[in-house]
LOGUZA-39772 format. One record per residue (C-alpha): x, y, z; residue number from 0. Coordinates in nm, 2 decimals, decimal comma. Layout:
(lumpa (X Y Z) NUM);
...
This chain:
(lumpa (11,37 8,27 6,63) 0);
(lumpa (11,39 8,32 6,95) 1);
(lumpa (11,15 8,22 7,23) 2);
(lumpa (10,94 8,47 7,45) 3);
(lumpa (11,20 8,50 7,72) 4);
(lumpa (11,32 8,90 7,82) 5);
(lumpa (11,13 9,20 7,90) 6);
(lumpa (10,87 9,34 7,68) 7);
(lumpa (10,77 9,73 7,71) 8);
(lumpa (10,46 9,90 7,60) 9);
(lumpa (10,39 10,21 7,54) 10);
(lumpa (10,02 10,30 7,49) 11);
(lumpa (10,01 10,60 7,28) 12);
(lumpa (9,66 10,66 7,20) 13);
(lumpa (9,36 10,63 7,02) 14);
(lumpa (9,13 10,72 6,80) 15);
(lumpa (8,79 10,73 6,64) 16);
(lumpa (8,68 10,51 7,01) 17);
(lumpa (8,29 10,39 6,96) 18);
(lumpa (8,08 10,60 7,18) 19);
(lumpa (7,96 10,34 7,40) 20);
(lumpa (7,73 10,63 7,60) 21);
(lumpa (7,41 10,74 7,48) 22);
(lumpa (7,48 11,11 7,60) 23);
(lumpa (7,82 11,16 7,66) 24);
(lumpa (8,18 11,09 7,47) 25);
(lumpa (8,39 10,75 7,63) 26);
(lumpa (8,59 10,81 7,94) 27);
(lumpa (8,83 10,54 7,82) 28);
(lumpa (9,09 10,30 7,94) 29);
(lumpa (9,32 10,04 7,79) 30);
(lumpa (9,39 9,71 8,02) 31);
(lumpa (9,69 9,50 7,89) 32);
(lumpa (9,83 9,11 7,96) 33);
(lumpa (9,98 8,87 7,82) 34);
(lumpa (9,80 8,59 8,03) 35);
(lumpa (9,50 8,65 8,28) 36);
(lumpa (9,74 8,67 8,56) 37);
(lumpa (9,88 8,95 8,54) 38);
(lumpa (9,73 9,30 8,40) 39);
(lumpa (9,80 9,65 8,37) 40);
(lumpa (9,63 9,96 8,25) 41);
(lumpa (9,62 10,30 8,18) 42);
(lumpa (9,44 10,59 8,35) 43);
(lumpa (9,14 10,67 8,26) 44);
(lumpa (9,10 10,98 7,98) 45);
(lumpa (8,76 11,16 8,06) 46);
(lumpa (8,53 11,24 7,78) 47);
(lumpa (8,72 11,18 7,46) 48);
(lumpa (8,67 10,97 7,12) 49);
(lumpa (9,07 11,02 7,05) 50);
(lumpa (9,21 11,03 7,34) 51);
(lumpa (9,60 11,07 7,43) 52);
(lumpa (9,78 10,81 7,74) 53);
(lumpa (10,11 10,82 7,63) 54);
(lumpa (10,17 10,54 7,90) 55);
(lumpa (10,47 10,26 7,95) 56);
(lumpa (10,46 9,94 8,09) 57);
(lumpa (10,73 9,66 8,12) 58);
(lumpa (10,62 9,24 8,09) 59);
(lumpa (10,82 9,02 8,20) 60);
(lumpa (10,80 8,70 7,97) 61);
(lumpa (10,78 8,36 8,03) 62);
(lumpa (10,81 8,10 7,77) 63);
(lumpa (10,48 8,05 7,52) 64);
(lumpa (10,37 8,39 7,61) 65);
(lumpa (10,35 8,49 7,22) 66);
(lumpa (10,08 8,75 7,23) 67);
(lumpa (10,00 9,07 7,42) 68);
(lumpa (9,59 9,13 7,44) 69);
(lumpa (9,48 9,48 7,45) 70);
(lumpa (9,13 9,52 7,57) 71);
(lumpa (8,95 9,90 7,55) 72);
(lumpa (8,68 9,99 7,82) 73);
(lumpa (8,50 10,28 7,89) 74);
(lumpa (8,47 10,36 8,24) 75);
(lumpa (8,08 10,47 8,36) 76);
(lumpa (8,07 10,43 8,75) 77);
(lumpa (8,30 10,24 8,82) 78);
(lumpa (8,15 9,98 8,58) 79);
(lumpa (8,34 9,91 8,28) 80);
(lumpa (8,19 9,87 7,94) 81);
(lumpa (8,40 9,66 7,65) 82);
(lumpa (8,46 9,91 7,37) 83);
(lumpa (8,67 9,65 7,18) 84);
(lumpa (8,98 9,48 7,22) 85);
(lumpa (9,27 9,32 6,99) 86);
(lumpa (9,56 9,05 7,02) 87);
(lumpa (9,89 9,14 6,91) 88);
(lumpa (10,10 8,83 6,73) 89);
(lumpa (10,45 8,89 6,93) 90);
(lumpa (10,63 8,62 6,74) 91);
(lumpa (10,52 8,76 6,44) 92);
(lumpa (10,60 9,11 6,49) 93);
(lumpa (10,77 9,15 6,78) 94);
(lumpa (11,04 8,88 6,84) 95);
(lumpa (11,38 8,95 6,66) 96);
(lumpa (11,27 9,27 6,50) 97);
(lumpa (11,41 9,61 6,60) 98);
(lumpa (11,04 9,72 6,71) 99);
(lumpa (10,69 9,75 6,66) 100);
(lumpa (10,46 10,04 6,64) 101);
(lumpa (10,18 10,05 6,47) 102);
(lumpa (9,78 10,14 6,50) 103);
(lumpa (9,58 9,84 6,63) 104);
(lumpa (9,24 9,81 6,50) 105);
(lumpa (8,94 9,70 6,72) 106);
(lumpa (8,73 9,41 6,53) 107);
(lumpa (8,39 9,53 6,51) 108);
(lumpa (8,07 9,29 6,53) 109);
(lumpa (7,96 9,22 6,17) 110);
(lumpa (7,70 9,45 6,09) 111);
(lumpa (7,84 9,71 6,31) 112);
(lumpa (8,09 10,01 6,24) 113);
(lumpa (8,39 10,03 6,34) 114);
(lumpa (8,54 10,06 6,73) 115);
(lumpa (8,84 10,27 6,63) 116);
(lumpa (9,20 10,19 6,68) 117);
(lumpa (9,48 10,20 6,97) 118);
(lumpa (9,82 10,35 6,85) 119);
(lumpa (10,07 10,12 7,01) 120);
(lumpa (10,47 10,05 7,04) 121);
(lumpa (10,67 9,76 7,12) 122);
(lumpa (10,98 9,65 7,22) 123);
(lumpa (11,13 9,32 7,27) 124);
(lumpa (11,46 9,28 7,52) 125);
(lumpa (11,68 8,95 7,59) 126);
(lumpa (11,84 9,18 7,87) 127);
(lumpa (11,77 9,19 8,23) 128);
(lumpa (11,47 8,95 8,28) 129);
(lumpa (11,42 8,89 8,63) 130);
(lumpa (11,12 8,64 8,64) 131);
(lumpa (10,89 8,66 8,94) 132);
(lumpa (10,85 8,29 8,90) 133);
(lumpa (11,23 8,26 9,03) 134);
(lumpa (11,10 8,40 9,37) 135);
(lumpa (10,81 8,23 9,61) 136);
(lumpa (10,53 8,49 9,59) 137);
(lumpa (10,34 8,56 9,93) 138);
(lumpa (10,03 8,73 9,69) 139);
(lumpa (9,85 8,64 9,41) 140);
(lumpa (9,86 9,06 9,21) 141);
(lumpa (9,72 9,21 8,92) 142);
(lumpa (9,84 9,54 8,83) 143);
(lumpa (9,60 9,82 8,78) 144);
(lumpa (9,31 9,64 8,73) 145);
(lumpa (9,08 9,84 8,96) 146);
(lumpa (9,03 10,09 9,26) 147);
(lumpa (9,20 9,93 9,55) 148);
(lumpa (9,48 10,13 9,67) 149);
(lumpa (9,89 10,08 9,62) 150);
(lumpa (10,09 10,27 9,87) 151);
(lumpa (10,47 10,35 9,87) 152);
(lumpa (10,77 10,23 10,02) 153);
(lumpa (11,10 10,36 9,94) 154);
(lumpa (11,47 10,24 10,04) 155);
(lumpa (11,76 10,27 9,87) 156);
(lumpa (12,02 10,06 9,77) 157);
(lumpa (12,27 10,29 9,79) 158);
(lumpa (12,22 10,67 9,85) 159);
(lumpa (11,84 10,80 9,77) 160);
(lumpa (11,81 11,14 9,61) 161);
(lumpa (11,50 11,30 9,50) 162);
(lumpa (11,43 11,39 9,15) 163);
(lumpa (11,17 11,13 8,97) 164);
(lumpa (10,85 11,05 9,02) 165);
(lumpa (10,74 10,68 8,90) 166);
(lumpa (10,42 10,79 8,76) 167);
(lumpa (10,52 10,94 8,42) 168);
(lumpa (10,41 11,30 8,37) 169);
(lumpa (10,03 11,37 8,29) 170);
(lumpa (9,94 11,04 8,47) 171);
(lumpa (9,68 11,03 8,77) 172);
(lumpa (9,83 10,74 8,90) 173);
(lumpa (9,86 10,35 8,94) 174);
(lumpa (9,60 10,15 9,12) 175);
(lumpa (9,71 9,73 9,19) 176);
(lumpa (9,38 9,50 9,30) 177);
(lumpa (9,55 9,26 9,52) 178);
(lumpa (9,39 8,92 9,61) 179);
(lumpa (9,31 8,90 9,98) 180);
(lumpa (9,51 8,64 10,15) 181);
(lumpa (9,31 8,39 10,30) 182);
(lumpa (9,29 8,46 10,66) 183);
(lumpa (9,47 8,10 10,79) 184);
(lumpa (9,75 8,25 10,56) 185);
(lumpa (10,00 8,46 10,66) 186);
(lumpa (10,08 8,75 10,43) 187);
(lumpa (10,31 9,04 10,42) 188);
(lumpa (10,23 9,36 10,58) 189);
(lumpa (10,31 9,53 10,24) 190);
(lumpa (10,14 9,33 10,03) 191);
(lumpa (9,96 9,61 9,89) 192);
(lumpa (10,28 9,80 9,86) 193);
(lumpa (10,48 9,92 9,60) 194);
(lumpa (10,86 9,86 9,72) 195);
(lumpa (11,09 10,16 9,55) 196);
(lumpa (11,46 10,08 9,50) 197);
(lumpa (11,69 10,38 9,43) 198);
(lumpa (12,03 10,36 9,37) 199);
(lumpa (12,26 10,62 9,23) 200);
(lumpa (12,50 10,37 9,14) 201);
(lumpa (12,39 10,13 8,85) 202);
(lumpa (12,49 9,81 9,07) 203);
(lumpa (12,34 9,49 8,86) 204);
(lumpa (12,47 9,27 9,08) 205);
(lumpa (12,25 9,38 9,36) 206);
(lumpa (11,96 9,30 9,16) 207);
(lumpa (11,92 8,91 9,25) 208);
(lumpa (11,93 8,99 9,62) 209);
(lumpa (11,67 9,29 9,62) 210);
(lumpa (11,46 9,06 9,43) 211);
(lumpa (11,42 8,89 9,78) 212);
(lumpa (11,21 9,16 9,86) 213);
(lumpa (10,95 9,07 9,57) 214);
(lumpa (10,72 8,83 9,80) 215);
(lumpa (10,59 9,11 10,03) 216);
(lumpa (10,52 9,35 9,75) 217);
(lumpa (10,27 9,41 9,51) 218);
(lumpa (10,55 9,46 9,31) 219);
(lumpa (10,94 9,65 9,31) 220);
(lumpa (11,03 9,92 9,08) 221);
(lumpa (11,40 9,98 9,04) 222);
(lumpa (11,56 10,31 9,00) 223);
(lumpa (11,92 10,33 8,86) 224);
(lumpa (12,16 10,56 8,67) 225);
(lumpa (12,12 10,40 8,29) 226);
(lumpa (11,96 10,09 8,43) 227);
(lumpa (11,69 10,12 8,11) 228);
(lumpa (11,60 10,40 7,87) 229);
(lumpa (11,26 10,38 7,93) 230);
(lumpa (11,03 10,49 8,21) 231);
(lumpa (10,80 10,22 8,35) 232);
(lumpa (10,59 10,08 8,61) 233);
(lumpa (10,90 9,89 8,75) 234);
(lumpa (11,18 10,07 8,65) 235);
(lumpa (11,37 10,39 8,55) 236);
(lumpa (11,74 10,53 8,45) 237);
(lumpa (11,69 10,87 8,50) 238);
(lumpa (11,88 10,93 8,84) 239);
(lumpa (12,24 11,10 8,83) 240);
(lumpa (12,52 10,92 8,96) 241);
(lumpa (12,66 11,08 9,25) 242);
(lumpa (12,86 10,96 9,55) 243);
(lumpa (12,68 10,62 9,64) 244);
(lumpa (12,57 10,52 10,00) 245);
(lumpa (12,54 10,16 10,14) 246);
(lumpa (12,22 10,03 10,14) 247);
(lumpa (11,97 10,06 10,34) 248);
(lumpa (11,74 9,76 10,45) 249);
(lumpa (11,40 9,71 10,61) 250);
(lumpa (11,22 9,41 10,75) 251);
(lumpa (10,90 9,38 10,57) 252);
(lumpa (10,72 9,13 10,85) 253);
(lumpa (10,82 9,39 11,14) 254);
(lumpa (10,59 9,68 10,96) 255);
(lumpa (10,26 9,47 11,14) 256);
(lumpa (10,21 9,76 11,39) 257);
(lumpa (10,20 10,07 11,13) 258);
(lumpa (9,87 10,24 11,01) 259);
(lumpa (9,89 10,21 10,62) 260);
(lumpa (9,66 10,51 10,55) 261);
(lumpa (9,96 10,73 10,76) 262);
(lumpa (10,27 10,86 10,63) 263);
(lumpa (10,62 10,64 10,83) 264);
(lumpa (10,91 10,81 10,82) 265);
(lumpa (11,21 10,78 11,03) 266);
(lumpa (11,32 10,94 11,36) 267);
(lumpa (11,67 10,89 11,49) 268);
(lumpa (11,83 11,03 11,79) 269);
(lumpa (12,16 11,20 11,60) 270);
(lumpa (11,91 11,31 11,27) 271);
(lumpa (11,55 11,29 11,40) 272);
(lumpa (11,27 11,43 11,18) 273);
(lumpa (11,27 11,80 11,33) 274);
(lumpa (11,14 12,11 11,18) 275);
(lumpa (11,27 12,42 11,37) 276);
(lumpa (11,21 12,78 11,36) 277);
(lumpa (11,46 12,93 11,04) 278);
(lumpa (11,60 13,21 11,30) 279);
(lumpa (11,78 12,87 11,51) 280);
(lumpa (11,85 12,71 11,18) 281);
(lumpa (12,28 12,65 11,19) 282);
(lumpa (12,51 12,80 11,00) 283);
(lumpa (12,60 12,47 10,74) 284);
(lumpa (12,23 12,45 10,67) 285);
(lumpa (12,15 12,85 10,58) 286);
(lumpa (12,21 12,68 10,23) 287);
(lumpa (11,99 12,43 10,23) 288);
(lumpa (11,71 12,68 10,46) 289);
(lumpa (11,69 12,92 10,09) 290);
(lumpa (11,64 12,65 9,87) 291);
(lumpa (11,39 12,56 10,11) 292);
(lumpa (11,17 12,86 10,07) 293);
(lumpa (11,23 12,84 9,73) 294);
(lumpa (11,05 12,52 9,72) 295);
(lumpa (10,75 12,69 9,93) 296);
(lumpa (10,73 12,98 9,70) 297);
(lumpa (10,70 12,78 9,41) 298);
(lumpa (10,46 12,54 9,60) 299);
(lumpa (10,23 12,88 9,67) 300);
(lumpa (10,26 13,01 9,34) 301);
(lumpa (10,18 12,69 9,17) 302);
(lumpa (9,91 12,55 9,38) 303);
(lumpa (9,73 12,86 9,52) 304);
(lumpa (9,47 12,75 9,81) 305);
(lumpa (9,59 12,38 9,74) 306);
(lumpa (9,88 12,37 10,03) 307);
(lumpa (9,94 12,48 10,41) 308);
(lumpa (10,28 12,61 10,48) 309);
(lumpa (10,47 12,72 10,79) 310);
(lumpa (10,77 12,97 10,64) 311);
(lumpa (10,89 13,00 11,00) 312);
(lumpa (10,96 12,69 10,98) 313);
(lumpa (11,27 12,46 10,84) 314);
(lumpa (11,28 12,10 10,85) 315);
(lumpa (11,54 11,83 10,78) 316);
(lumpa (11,60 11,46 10,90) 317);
(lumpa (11,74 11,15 10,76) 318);
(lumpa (11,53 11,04 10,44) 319);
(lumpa (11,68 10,71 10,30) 320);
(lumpa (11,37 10,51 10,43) 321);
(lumpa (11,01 10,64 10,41) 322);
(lumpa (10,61 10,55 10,33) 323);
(lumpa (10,40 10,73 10,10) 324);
(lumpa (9,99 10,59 10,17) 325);
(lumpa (9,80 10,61 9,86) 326);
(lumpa (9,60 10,90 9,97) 327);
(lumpa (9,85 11,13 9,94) 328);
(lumpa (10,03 10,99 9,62) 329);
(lumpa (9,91 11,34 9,43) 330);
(lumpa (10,09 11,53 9,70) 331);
(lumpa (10,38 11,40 9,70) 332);
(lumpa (10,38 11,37 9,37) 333);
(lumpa (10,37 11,78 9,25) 334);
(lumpa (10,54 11,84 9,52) 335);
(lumpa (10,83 11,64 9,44) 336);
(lumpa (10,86 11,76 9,06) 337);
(lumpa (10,88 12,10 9,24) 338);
(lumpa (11,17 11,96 9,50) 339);
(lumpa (11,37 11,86 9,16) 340);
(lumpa (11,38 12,16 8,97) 341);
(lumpa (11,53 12,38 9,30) 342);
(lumpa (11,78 12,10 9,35) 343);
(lumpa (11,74 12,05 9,73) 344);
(lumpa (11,90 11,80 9,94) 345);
(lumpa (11,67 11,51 9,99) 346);
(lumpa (11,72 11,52 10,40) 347);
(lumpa (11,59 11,88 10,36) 348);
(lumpa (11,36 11,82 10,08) 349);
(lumpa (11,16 11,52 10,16) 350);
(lumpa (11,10 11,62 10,54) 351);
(lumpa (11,01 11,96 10,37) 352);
(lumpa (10,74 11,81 10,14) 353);
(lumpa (10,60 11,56 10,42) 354);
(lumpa (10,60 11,84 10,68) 355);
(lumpa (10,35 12,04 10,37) 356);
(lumpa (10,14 11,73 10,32) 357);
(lumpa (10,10 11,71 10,71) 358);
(lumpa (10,02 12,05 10,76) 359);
(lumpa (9,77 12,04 10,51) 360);
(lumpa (9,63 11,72 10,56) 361);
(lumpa (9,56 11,69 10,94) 362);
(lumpa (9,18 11,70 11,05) 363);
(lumpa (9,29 11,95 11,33) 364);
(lumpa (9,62 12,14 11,40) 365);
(lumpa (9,69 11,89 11,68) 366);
(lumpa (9,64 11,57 11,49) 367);
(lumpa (9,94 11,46 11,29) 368);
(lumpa (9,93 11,22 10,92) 369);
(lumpa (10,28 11,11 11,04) 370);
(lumpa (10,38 10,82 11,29) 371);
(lumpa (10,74 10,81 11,34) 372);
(lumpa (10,97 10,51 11,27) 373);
(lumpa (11,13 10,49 11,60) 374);
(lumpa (11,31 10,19 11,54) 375);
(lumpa (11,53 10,16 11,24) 376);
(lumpa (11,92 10,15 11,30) 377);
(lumpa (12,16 10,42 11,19) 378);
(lumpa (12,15 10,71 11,01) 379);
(lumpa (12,28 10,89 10,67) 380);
(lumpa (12,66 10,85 10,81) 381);
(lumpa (12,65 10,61 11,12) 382);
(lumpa (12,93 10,33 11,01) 383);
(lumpa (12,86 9,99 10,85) 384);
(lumpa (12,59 9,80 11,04) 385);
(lumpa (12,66 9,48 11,17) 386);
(lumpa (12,50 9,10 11,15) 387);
(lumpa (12,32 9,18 11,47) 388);
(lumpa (12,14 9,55 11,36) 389);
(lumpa (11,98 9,34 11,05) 390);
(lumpa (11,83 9,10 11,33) 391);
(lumpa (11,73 9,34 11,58) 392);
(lumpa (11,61 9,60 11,41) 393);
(lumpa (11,28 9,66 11,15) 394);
(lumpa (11,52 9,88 10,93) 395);
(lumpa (11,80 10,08 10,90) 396);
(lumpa (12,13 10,22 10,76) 397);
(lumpa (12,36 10,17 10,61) 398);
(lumpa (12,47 9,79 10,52) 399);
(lumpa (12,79 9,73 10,29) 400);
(lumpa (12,68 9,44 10,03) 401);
(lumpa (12,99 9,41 9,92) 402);
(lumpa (13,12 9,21 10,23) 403);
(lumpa (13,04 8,88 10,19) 404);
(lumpa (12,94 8,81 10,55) 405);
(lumpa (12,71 9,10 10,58) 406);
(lumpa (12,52 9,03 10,24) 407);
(lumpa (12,50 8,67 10,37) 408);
(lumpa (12,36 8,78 10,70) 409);
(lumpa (12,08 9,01 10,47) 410);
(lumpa (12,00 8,75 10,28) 411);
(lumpa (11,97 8,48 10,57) 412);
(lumpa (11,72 8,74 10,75) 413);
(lumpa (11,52 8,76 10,39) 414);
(lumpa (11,48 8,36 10,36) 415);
(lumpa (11,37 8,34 10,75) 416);
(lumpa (11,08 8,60 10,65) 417);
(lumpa (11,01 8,41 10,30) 418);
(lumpa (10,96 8,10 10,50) 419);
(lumpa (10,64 8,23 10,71) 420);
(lumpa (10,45 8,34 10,39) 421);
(lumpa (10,17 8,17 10,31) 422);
(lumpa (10,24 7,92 10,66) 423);
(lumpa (9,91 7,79 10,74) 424);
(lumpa (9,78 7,92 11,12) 425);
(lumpa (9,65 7,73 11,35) 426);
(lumpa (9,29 7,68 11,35) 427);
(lumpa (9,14 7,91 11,64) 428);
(lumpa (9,00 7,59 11,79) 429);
(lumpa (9,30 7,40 11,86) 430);
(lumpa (9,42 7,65 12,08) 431);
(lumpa (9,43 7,59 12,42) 432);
């Protein structure tokens, strides 16, 4: 038999016959999972329902004598959460060296007390690309979605980035990650609160082990690669189409100090900055591009009447290979990328599109922008290879080719200098002269 090693994914289906834990009203209920108190996730919360319906994933990644998978159900009453019962699933029994698991978990009740209902729940066990976050020095201490404090968004691609999936699965209202404040002698990343999104329309596995250098300033990665895994998850997906793949582009988590995290970053450059022009001066190769743009607006307007401020004098385009999304606006950018997908527009037109509706719409006054500009990152969509010097001087940028040895040893050098400050104790305020 083998030992609880690999990846194990969880798909919370959903439940029924919940005990009404409210005197009044029906359970607005979650379910938390672990398999140790280290690390949790959960599901959103479904409002007002005795059988309600997640339909949620989630991916584990085992370490040895992790044998069972706890589910814990809670009904959410301001922000207080009230135990409606919870179970332990036996993975070596069921799980381990079996095709799958699905099955309706039953809550124990209290003797003497009726039943707590039961959680509909399917597992599956994988040997196959476990990438442990114990092989990597961790600058936080994370649970995932465990309570209200805020994830944001960062998203760089490995290779070419082009829109079309967003990682919260349909019908969701989102992940939240509580992340342990560093202790303020400590130094921690910038993005420690951060989600770091990996896209890649080329499934390139051998990447993997040097992205995973990026794990210590995030909350946590999610990986995004044409048949990388069949399920959609927290941390990963397969559902992007291979096209013609870029080099990768790269960012410098410790030089992101200066940035507002409740603003939106994108990048400006001097041959693609983040314009948006009036359509009449739009060129000729992008007339294209400017009527799948409006189609995206019409939809937008039809879709979410009163919800979005638009501009249709207005088209916008810019290099979109590395970009932040604050929590705040997650919902946003959400819709309005599952909009952006089904008109197929180019994601240089049809990110700077969708942040130019989100900053229209979400500015306190017309002069005051939810945008700062990164200024500062190196290259562009098709500047030439970058050099061991643009990975040093510069916060970000593209493109890098990994496949030359020297390069990807320069990247990974500039990584392990960062790794090496995480955590490094300060000096206290009174030795300083």
């Amino acid at each position: 038999m083998s030992h609880a090693n690999g990846t194990l994914l969880v798909t919370i289906v959903e439940g029924r016959n919940l005990k009404d834990e409210d005197i009044v009203d029906k359970n607005d209920a979650y379910v938390e999972l672990c398999v140790n108190e280290d690390y949790k996730q959960r599901t959103t919360t479904i409002q007002s329902s005795k059988n309600p319906t997640w339909n949620q994933k989630f991916i584990f990644y085992l370490k040895k004598c992790e044998d069972n998978l706890y589910v814990h159900v809670y009904d959410e009453d301001d922000g207080v959460k009230d135990p409606i019962g919870s179970a332990s699933i036996d993975l070596k029994k069921h799980v381990f060296d079996k095709t799958g698991y699905d099955a309706w978990i039953k809550l124990p009740a209290i003797p003497g007390v009726r039943s707590k209902g039961e959680i509909h729940v399917i597992l599956k066990h994988s040997t196959m690309m476990s990438y442990s976050r114990n092989n990597v020095v961790h600058g936080t201490t994370h649970y995932c979605c465990s309570s209200g404090k805020t994830i944001s968004l960062v998203l760089f691609g490995v290779a070419v980035i082009y829109l079309g999936y967003s990682f919260i699965p349909t019908g969701s209202q989102g992940y939240f990650i509580d992340v342990f404040e560093a202790q303020r002698d400590k130094t921690a990343s910038p993005l420690h609160r951060t989600l770091g999104f990996i896209r890649c329309n080329k499934l390139q596995r051998e990447n993997i082990p040097l992205m995973e250098k990026y794990r210590p300033f995030f909350a946590e990665l999610h990986y995004s690669m044409p048949n990388y895994t069949a399920e959609i998850t927290y941390t990963a997906d397969g559902v992007i189409s291979e096209k013609t793949p870029y080099h990768a582009a790269w960012i410098r988590p410790f030089r992101f100090d200066d940035m507002n995290p409740d603003r939106i970053w994108f990048p400006v450059t001097t041959k693609i900055p983040f314009i948006c022009i009036p359509v009449t001066t739009v060129p000729q190769w992008d007339l294209g591009l400017l009527h799948f743009a409006k189609q995206v607006k019409n939809e937008t307007a039809k879709t979410y009447p009163n919800r979005f401020v638009m501009d249709d004098n207005i088209f916008c385009r810019s290099w979109a290979d590395i970009y932040y999304i604050p929590r705040r606006f997650f919902n946003d950018f959400i819709d309005l990328t599952k909009i952006s997908y089904t008109t197929d527009l180019h994601h240089e037109t049809a990110v700077p599109t969708m942040i130019n509706i989100i900053d229209l719409t979400r500015r306190l006054t017309p002069f005051h922008t939810v945008v700062d500009p990164l200024a500062d990152c190196w290259g562009h969509c098709c500047e030439s290879d970058a050099v061991p010097a643009n990975l040093v001087e510069r916060r970000c940028g593209h493109k890098i080719d990994l496949s030359n040895v020297t390069l990807r040893k320069s990247f990974s050098d500039v990584l392990d200098l960062e790794i090496a400050f995480l955590k490094r104790i300060s000096p206290n305020k009174s030795t300083w002269f």
